[in-house]
C-alpha positions in Angstrom: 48.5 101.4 111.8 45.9 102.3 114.4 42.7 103.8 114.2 40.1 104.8 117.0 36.5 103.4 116.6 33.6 105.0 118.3 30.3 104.0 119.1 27.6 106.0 117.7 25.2 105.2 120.8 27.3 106.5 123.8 30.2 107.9 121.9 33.4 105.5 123.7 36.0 105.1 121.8 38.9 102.7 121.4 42.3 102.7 119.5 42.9 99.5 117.3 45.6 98.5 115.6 44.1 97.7 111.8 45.3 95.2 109.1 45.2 97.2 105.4 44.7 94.4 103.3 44.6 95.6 99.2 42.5 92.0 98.6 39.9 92.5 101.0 37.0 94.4 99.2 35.8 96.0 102.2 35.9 96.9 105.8 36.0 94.3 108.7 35.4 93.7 112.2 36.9 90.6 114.2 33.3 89.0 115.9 35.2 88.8 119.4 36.5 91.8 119.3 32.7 92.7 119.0 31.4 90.6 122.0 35.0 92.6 123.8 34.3 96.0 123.0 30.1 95.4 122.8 29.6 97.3 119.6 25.6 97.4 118.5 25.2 94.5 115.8 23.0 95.2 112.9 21.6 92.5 111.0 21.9 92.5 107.3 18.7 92.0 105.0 20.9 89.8 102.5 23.6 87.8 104.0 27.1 88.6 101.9 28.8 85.7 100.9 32.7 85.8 101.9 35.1 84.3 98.6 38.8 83.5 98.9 41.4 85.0 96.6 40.7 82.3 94.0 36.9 83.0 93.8 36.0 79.9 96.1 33.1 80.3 98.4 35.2 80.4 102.1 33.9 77.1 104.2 33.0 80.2 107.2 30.0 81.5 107.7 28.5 84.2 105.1 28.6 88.0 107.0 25.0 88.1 108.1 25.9 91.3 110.8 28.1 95.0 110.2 28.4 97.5 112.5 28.1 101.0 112.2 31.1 103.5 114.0 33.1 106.5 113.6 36.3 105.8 112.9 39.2 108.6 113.1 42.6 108.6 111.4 45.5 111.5 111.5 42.5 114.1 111.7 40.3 112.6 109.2 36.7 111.1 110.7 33.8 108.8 108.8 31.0 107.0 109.4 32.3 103.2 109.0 29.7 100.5 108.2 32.0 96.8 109.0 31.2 93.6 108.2 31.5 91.2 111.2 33.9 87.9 110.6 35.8 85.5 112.5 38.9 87.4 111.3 41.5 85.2 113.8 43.5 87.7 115.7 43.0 90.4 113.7 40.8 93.2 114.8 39.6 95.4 111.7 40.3 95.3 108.1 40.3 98.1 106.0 40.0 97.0 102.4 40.4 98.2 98.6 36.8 100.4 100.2 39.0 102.6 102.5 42.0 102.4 100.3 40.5 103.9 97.9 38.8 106.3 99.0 41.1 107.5 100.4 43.6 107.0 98.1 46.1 106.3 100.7 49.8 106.6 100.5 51.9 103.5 101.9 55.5 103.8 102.8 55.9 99.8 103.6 59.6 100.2 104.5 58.7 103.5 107.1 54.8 101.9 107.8 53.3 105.2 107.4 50.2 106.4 105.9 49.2 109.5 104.4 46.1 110.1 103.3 45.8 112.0 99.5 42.8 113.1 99.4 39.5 112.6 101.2 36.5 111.3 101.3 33.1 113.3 99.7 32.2 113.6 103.0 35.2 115.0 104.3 34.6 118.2 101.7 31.1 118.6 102.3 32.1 119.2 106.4 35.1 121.7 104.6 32.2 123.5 102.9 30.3 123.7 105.9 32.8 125.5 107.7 33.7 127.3 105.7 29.8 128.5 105.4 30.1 128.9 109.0 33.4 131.5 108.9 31.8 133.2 105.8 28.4 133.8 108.1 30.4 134.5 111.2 32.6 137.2 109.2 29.5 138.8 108.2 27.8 138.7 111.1 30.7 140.6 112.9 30.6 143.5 110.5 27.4 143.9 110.6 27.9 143.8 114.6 30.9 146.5 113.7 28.5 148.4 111.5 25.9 149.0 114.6 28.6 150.0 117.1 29.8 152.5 114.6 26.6 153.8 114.4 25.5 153.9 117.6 28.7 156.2 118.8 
């Protein structure tokens, strides 16, 4: 599936195709794709240890940078923080984190995705606008109300 990215700095974006990976706990960035792209590193205060499937320490590097982008999907945007990792030829991971979240539906056989329901912050920007066509509504009858007075 692909996803756009975003950089919070000058706002370019870039579409990536994404590896959804149910035993990944998180998100993930591929470090050359990093260097490629020039997404702002962050260093972490507590380096994050990186364990295989069968709890063993991996022999690579512990994740001591994430970066920090908007990502978009079918409509749907968030603030994504990913961990950076020598991820081969994959680009970005999104892990059990997004999957849940957004309790994504997976038709394998199709490879579609269809997101069930959204994240917290995807409701709050719902209530927001809808604040906003509540206020505007209002502010048009009252507009309404002083014509009809006026003539």
């Amino acid at each position: 599936m692909k996803v756009g990215l975003e950089k919070l700095k000058n706002y370019k974006g870039v579409v990536v195709k994404v590896l959804l990976d149910s035993r990944a706990t998180g998100l993930f960035m591929n470090t050359k794709f990093i260097k490629e792209k020039e997404f702002k590193l962050e260093r972490l205060k507590n380096p994050l240890l990186v364990r295989n499937i069968d709890e063993i320490v991996n022999i690579g590097r512990a994740i001591t940078y994430q970066v920090k982008c908007n990502m978009f999907f079918k409509g749907y945007i968030e603030r994504a923080q990913m961990d950076i990792y020598n991820l081969e030829k994959t680009k970005v991971i999104l892990g059990m984190l997004w999957l849940t979240a957004y309790n994504a539906k997976i038709n394998w056989e199709k490879r579609k995705v269809k997101i069930i329901h959204c994240l917290l912050i995807c409701e709050k920007r719902k209530q927001k606008e809808k604040k906003k066509m509540i206020r505007k509504t209002k502010e048009e009858k009252t507009v309404e109300e002083l014509v009809q007075r006026r003539f």
